[in-house]
PDB file of N, CA, C, O and CB in Angstrom:
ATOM      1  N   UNK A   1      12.705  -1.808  -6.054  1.00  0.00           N
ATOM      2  CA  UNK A   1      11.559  -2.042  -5.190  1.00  0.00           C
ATOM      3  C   UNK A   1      11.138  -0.726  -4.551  1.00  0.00           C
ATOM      4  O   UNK A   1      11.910  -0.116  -3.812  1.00  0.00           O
ATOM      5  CB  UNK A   1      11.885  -3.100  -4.108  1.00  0.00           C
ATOM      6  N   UNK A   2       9.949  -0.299  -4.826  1.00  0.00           N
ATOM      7  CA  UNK A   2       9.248   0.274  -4.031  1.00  0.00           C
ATOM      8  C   UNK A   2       9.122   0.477  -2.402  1.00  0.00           C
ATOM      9  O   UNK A   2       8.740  -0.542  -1.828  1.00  0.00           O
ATOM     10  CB  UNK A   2       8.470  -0.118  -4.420  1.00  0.00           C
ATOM     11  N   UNK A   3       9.404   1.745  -1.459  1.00  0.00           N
ATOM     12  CA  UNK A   3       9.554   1.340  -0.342  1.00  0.00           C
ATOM     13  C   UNK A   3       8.078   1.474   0.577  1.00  0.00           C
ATOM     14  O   UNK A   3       7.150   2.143   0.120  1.00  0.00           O
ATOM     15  CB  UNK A   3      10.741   2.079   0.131  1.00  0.00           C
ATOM     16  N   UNK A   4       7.995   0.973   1.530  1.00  0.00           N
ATOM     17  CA  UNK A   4       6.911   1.594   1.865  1.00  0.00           C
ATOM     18  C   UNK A   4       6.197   2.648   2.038  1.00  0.00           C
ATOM     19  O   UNK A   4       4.971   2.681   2.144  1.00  0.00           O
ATOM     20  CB  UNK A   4       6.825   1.407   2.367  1.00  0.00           C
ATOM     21  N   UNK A   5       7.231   3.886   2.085  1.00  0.00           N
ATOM     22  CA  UNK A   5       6.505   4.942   2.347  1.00  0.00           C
ATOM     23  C   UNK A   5       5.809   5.721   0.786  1.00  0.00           C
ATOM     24  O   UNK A   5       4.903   6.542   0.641  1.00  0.00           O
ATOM     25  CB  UNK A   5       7.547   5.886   3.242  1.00  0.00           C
ATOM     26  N   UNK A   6       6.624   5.089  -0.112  1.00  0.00           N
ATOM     27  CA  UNK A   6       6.242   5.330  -1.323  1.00  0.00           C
ATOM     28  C   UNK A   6       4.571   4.683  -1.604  1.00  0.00           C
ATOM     29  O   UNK A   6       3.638   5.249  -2.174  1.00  0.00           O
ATOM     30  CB  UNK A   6       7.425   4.700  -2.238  1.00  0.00           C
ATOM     31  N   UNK A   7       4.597   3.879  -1.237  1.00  0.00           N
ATOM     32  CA  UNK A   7       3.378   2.649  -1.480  1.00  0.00           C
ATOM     33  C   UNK A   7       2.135   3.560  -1.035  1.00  0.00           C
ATOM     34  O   UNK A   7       1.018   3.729  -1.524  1.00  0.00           O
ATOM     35  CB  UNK A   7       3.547   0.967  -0.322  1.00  0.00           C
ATOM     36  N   UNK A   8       2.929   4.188   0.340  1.00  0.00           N
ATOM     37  CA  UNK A   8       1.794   5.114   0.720  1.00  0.00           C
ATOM     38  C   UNK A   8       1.387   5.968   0.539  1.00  0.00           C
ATOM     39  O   UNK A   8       0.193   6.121   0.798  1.00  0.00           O
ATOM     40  CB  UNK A   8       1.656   5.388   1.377  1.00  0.00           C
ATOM     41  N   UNK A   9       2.346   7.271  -0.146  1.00  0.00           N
ATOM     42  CA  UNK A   9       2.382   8.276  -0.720  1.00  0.00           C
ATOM     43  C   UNK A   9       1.491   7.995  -2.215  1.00  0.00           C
ATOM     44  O   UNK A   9       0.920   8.945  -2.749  1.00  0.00           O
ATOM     45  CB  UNK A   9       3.852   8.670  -0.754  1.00  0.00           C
ATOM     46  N   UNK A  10       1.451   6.926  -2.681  1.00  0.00           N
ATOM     47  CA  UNK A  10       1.189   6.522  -4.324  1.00  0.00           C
ATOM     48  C   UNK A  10      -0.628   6.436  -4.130  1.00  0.00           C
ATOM     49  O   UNK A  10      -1.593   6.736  -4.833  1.00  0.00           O
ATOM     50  CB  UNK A  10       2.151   4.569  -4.946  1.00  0.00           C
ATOM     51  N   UNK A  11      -0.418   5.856  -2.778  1.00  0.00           N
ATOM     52  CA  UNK A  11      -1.900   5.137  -2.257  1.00  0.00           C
ATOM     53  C   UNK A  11      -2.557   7.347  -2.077  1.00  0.00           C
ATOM     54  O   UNK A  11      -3.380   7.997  -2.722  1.00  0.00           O
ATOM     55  CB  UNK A  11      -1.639   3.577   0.126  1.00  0.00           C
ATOM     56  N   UNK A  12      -2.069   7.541  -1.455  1.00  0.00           N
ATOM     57  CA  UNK A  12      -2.891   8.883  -0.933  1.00  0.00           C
ATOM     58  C   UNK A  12      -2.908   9.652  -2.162  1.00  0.00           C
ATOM     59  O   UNK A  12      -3.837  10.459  -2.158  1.00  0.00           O
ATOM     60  CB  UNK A  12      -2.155   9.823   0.384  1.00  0.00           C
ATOM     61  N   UNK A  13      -2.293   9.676  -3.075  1.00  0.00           N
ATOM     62  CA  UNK A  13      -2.326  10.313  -4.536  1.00  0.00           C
ATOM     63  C   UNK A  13      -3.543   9.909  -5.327  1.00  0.00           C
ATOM     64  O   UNK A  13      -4.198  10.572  -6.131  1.00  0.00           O
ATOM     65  CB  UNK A  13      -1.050   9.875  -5.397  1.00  0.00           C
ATOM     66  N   UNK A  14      -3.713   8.510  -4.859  1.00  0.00           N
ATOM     67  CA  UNK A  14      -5.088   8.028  -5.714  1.00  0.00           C
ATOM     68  C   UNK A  14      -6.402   7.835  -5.039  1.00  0.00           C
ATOM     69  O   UNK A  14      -7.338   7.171  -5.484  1.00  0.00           O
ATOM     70  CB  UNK A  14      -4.873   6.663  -6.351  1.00  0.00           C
ATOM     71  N   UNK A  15      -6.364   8.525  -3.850  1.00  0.00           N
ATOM     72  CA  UNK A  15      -7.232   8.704  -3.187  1.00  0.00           C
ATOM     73  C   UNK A  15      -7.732   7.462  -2.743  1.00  0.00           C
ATOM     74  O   UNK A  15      -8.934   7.218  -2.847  1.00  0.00           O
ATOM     75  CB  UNK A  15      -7.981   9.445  -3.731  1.00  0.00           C
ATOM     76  N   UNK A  16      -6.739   6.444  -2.135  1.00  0.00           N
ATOM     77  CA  UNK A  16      -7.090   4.470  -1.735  1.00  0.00           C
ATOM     78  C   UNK A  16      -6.167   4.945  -0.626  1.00  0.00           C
ATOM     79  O   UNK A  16      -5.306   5.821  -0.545  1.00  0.00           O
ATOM     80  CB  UNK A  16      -6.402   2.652  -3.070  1.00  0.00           C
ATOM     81  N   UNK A  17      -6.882   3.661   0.532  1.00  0.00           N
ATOM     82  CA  UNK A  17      -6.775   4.319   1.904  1.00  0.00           C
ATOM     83  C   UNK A  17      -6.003   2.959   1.875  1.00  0.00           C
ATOM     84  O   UNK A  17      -6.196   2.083   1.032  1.00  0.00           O
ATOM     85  CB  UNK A  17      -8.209   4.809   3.080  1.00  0.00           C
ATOM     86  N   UNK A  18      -4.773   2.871   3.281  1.00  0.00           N
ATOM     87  CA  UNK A  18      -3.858   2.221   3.260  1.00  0.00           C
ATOM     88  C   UNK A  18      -4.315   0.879   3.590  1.00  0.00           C
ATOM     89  O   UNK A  18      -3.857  -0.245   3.387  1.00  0.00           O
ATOM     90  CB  UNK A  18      -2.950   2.748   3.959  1.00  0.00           C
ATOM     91  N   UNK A  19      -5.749   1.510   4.376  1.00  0.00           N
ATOM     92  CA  UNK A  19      -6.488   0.027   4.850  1.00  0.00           C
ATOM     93  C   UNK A  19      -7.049  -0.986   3.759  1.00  0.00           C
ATOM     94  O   UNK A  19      -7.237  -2.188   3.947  1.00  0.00           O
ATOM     95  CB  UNK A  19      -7.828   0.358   5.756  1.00  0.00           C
ATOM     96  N   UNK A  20      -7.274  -0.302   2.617  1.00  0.00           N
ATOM     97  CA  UNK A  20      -8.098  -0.876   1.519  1.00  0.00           C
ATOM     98  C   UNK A  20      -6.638  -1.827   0.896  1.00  0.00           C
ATOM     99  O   UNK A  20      -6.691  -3.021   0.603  1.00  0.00           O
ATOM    100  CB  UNK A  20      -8.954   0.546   0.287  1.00  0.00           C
ATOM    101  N   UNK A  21      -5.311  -0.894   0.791  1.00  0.00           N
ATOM    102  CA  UNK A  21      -4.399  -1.629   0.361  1.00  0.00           C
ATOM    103  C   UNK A  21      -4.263  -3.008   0.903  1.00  0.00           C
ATOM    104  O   UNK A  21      -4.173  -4.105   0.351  1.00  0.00           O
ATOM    105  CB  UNK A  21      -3.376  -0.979   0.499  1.00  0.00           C
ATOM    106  N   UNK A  22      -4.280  -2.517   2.512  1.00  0.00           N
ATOM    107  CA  UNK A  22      -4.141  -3.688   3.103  1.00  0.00           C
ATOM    108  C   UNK A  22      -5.184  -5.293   3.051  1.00  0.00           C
ATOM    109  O   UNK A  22      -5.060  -6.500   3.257  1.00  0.00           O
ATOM    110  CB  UNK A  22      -4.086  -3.132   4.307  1.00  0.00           C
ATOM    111  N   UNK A  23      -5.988  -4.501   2.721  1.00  0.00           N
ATOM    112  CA  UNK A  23      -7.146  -5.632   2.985  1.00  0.00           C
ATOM    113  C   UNK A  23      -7.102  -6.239   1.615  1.00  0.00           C
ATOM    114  O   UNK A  23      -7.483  -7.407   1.531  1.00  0.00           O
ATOM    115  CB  UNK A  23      -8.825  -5.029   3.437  1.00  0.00           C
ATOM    116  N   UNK A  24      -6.619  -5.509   0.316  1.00  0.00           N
ATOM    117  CA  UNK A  24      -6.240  -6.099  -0.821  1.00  0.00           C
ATOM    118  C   UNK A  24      -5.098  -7.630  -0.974  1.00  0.00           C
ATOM    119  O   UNK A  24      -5.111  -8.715  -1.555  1.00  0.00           O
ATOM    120  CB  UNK A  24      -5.682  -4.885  -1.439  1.00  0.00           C
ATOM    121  N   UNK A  25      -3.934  -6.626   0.224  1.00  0.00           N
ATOM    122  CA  UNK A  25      -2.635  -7.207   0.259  1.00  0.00           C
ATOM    123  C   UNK A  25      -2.782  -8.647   0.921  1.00  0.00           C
ATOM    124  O   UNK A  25      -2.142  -9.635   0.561  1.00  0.00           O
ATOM    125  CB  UNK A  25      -1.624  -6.255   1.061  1.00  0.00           C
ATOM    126  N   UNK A  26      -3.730  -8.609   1.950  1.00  0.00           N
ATOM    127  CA  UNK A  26      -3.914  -9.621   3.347  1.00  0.00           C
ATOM    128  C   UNK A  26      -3.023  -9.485   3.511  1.00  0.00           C
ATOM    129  O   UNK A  26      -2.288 -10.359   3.052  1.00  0.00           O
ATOM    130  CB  UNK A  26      -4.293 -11.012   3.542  1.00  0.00           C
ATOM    131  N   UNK A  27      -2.432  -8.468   4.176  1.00  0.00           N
ATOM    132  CA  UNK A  27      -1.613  -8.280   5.537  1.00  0.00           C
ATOM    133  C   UNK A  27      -2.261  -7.275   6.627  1.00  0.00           C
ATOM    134  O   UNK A  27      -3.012  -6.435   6.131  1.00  0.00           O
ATOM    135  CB  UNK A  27      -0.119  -7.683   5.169  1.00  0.00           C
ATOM    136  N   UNK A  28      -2.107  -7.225   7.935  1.00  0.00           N
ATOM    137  CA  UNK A  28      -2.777  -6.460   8.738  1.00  0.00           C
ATOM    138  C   UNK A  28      -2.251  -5.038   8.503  1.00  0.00           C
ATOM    139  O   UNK A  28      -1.187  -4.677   8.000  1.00  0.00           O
ATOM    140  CB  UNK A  28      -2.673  -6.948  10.112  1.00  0.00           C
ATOM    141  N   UNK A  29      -3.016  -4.504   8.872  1.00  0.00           N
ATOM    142  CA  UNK A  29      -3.031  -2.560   9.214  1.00  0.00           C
ATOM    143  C   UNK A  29      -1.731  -2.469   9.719  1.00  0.00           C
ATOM    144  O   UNK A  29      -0.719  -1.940   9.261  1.00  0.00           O
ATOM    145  CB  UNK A  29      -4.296  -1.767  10.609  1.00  0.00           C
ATOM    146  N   UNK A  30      -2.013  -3.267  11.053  1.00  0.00           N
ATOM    147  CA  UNK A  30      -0.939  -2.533  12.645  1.00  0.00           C
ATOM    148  C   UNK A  30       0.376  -3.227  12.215  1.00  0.00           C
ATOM    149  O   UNK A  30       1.288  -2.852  12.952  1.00  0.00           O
ATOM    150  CB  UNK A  30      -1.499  -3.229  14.778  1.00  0.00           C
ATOM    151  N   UNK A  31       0.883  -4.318  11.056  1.00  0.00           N
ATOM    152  CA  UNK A  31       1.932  -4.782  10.590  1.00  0.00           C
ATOM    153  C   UNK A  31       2.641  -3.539   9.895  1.00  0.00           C
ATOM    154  O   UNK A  31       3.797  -3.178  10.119  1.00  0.00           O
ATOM    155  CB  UNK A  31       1.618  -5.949   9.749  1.00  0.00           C
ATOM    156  N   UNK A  32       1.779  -2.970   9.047  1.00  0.00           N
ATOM    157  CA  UNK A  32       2.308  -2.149   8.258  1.00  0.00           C
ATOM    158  C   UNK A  32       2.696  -0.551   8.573  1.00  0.00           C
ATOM    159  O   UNK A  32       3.544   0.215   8.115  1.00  0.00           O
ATOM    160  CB  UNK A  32       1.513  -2.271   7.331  1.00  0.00           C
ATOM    161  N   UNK A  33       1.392  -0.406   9.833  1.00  0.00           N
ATOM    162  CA  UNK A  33       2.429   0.612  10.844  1.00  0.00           C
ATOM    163  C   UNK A  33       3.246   0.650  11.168  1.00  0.00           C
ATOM    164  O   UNK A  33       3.854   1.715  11.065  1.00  0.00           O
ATOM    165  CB  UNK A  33       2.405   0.885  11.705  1.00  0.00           C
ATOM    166  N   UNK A  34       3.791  -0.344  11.722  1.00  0.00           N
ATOM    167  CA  UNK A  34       5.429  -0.825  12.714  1.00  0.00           C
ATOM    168  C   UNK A  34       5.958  -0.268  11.715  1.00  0.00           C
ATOM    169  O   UNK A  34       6.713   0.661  12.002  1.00  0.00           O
ATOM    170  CB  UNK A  34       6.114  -2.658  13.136  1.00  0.00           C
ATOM    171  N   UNK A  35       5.771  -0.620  10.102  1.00  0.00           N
ATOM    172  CA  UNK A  35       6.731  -0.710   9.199  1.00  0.00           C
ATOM    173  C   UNK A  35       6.898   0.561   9.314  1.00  0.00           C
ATOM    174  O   UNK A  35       7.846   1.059   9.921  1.00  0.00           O
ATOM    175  CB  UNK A  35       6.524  -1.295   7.904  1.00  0.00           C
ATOM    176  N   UNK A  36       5.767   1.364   8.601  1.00  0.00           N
ATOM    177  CA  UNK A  36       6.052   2.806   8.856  1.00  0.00           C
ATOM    178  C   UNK A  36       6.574   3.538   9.811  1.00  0.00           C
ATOM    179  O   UNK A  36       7.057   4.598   9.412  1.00  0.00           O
ATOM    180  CB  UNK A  36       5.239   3.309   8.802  1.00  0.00           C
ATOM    181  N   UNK A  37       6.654   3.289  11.175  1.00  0.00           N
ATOM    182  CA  UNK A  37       7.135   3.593  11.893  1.00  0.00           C
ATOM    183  C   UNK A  37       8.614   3.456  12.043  1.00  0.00           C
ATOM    184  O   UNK A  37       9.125   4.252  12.831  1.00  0.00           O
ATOM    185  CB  UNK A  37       6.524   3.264  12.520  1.00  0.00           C
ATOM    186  N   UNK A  38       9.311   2.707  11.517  1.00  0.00           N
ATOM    187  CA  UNK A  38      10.625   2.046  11.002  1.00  0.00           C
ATOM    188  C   UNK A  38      10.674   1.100  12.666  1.00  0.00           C
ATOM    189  O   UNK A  38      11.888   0.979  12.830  1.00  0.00           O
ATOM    190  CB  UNK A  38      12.269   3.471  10.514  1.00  0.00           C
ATOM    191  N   UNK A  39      10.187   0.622  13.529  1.00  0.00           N
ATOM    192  CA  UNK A  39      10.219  -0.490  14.249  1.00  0.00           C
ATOM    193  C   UNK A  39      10.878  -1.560  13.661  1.00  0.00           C
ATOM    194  O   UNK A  39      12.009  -1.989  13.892  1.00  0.00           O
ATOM    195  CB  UNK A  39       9.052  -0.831  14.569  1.00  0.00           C
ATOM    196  N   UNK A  40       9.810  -2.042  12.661  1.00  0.00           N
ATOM    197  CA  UNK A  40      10.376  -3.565  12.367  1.00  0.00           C
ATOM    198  C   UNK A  40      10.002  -3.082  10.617  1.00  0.00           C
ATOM    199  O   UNK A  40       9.208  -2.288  10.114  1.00  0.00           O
ATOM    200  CB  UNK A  40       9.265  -5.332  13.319  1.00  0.00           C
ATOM    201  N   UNK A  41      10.792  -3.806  10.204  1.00  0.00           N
ATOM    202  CA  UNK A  41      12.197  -4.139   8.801  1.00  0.00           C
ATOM    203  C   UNK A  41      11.086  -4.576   7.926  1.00  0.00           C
ATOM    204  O   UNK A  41      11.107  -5.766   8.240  1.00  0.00           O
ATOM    205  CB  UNK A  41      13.784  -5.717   9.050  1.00  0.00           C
ATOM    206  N   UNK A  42      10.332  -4.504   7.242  1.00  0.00           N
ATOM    207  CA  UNK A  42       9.423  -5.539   6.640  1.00  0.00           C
ATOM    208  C   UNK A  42      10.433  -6.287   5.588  1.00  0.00           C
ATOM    209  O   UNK A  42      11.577  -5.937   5.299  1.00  0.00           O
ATOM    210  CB  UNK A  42       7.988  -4.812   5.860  1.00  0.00           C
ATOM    211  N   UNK A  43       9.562  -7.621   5.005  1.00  0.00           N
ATOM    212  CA  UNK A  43      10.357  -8.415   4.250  1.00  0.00           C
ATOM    213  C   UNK A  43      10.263  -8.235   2.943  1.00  0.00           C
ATOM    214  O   UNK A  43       9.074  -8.348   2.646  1.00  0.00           O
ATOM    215  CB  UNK A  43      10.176  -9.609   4.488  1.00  0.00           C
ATOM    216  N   UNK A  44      10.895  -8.018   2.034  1.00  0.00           N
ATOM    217  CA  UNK A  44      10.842  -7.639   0.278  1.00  0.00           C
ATOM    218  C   UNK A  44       9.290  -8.387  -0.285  1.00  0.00           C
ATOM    219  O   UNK A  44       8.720  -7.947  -1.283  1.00  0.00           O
ATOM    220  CB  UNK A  44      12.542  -8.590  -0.781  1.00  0.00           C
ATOM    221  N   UNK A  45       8.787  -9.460   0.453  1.00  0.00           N
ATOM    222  CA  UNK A  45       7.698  -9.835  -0.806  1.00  0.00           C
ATOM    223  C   UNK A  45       6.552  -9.734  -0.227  1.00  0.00           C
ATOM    224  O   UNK A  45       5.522 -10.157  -0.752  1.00  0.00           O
ATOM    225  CB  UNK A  45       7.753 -11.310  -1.519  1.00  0.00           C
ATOM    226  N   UNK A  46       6.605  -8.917   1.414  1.00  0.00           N
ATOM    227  CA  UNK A  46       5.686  -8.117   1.624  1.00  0.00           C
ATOM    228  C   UNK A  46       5.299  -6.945   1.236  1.00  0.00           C
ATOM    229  O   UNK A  46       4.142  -6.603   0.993  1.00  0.00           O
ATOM    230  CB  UNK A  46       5.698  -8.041   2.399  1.00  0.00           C
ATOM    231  N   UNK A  47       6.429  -6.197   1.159  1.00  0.00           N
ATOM    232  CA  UNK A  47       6.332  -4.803   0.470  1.00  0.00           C
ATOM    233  C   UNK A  47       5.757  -5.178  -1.419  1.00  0.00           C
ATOM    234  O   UNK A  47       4.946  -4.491  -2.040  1.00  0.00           O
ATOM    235  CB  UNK A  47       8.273  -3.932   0.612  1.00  0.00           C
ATOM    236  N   UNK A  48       6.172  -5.899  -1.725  1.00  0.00           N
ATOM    237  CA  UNK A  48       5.362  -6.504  -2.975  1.00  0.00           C
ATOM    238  C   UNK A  48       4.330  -6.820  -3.089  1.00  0.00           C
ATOM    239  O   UNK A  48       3.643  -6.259  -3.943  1.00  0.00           O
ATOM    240  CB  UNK A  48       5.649  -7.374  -3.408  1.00  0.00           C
ATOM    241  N   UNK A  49       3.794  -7.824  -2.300  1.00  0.00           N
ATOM    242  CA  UNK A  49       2.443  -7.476  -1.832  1.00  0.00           C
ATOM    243  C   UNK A  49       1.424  -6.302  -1.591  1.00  0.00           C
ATOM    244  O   UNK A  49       0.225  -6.375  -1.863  1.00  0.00           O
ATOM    245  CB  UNK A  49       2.498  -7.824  -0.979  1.00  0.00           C
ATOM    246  N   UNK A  50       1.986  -5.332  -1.106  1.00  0.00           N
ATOM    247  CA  UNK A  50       1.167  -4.178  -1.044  1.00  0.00           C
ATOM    248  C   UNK A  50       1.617  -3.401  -2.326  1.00  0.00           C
ATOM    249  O   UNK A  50       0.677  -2.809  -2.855  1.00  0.00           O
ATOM    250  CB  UNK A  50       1.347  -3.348   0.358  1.00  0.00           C
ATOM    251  N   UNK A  51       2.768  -3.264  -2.926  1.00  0.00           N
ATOM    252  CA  UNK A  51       2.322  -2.690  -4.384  1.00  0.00           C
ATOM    253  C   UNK A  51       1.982  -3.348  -5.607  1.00  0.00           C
ATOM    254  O   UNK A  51       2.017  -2.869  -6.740  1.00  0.00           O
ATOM    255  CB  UNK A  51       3.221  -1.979  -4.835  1.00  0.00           C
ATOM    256  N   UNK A  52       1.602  -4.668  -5.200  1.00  0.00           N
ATOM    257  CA  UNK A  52       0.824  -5.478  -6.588  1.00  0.00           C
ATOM    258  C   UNK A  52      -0.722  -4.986  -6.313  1.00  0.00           C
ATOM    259  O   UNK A  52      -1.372  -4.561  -7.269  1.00  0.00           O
ATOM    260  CB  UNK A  52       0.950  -7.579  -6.573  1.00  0.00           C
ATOM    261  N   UNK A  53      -1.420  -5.058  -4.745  1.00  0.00           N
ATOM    262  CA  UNK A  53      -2.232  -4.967  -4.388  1.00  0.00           C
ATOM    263  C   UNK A  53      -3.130  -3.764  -4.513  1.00  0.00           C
ATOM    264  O   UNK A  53      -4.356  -3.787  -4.621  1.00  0.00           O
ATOM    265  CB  UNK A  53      -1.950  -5.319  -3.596  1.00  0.00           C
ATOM    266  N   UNK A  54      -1.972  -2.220  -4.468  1.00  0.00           N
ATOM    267  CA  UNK A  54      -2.314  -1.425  -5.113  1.00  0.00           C
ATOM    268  C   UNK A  54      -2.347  -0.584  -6.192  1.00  0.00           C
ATOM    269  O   UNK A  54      -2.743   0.566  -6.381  1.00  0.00           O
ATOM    270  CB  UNK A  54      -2.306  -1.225  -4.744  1.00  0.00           C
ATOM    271  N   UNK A  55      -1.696  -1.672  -7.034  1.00  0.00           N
ATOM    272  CA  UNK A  55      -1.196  -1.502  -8.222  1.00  0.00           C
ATOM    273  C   UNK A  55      -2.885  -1.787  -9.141  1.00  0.00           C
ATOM    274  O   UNK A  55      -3.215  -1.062 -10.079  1.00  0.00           O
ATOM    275  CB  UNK A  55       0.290  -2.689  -8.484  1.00  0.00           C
ATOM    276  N   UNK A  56      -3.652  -2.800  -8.696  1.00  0.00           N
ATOM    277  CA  UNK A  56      -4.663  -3.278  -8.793  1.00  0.00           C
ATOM    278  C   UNK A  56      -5.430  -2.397  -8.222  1.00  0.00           C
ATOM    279  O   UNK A  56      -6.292  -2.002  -9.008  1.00  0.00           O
ATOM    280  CB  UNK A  56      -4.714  -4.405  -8.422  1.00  0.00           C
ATOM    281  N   UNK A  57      -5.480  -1.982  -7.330  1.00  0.00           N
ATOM    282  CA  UNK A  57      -6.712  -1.028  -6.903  1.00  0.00           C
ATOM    283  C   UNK A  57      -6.661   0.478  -7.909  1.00  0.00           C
ATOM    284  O   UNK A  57      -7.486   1.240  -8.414  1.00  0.00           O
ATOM    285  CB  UNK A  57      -6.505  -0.592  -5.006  1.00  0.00           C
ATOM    286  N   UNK A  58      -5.421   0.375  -7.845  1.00  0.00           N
ATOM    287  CA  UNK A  58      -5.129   2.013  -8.646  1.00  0.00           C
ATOM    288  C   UNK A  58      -6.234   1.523 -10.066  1.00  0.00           C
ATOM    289  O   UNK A  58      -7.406   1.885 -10.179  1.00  0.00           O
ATOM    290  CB  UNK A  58      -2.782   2.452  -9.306  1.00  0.00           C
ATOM    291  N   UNK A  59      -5.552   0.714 -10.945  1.00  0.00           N
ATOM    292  CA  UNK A  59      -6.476   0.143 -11.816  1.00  0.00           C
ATOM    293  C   UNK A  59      -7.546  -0.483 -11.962  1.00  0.00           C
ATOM    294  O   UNK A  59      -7.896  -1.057 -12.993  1.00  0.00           O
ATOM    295  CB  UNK A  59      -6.153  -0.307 -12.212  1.00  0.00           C
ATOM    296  N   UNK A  60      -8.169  -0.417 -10.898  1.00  0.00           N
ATOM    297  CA  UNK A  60     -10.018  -0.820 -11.015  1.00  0.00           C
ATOM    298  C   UNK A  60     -10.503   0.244 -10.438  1.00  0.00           C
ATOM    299  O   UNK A  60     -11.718   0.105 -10.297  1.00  0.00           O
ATOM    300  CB  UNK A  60     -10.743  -2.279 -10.131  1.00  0.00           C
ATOM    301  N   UNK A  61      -9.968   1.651  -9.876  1.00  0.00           N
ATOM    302  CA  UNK A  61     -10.397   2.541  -9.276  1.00  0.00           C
ATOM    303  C   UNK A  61     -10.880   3.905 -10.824  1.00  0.00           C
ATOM    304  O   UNK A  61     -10.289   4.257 -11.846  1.00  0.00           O
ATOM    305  CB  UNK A  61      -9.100   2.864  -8.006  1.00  0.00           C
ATOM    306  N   UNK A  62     -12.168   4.255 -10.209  1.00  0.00           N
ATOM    307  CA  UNK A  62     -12.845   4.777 -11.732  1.00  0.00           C
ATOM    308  C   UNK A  62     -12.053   6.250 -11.759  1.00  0.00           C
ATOM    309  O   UNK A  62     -11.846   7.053 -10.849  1.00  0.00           O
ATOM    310  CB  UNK A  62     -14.957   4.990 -11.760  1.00  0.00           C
ATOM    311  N   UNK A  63     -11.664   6.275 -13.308  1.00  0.00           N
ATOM    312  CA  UNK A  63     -11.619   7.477 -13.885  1.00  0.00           C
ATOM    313  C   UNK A  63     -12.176   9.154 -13.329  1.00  0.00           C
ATOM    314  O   UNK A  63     -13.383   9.394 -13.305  1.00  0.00           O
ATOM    315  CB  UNK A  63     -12.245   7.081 -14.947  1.00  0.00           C
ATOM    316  N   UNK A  64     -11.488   9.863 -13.049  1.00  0.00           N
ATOM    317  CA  UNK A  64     -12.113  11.252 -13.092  1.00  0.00           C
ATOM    318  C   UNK A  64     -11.318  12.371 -13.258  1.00  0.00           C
ATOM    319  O   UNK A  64     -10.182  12.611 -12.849  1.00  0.00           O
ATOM    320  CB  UNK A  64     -12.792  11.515 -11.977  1.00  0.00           C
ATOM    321  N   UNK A  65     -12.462  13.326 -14.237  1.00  0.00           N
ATOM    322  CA  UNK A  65     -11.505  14.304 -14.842  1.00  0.00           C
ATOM    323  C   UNK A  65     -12.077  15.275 -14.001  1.00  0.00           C
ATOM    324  O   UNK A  65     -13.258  15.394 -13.676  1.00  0.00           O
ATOM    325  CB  UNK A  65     -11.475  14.602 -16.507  1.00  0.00           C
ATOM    326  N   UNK A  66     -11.027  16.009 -13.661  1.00  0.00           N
ATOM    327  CA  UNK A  66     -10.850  17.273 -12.745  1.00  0.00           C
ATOM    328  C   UNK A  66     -11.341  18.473 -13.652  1.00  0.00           C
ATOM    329  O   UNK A  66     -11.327  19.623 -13.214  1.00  0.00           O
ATOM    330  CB  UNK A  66      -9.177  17.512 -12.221  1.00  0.00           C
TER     331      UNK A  66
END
């Protein structure tokens, strides 16, 4: 499993903002801060949630050659 900070690191590589993940995922923003913040623990099929979610965005997000 993917951890979160990865999710985010993967997200800023493809130029998709964590909010877009989120709003993909339906989970809130300020949930997934805490997470980042290491506050609170998130649960395994949340963190799944946000990398199915941007697993999908990565792949509908258009092509470009540098």
């Amino acid at each position: 499993m993917e951890s979160i900070h990865t999710i985010k690191a993967r997200a800023k590589a493809h130029k998709i903002t964590m909010s877009a993940v989120c709003q993909e995922a339906g989970i809130q923003q300020s949930q997934v801060s805490r997470w980042l913040s290491g506050n609170v623990e998130p649960l395994w099929t949340s963190v799944n949630q946000l990398n199915i979610a941007l697993n999908k965005l990565i792949e509908e997000s258009p092509v470009t050659v540098d």
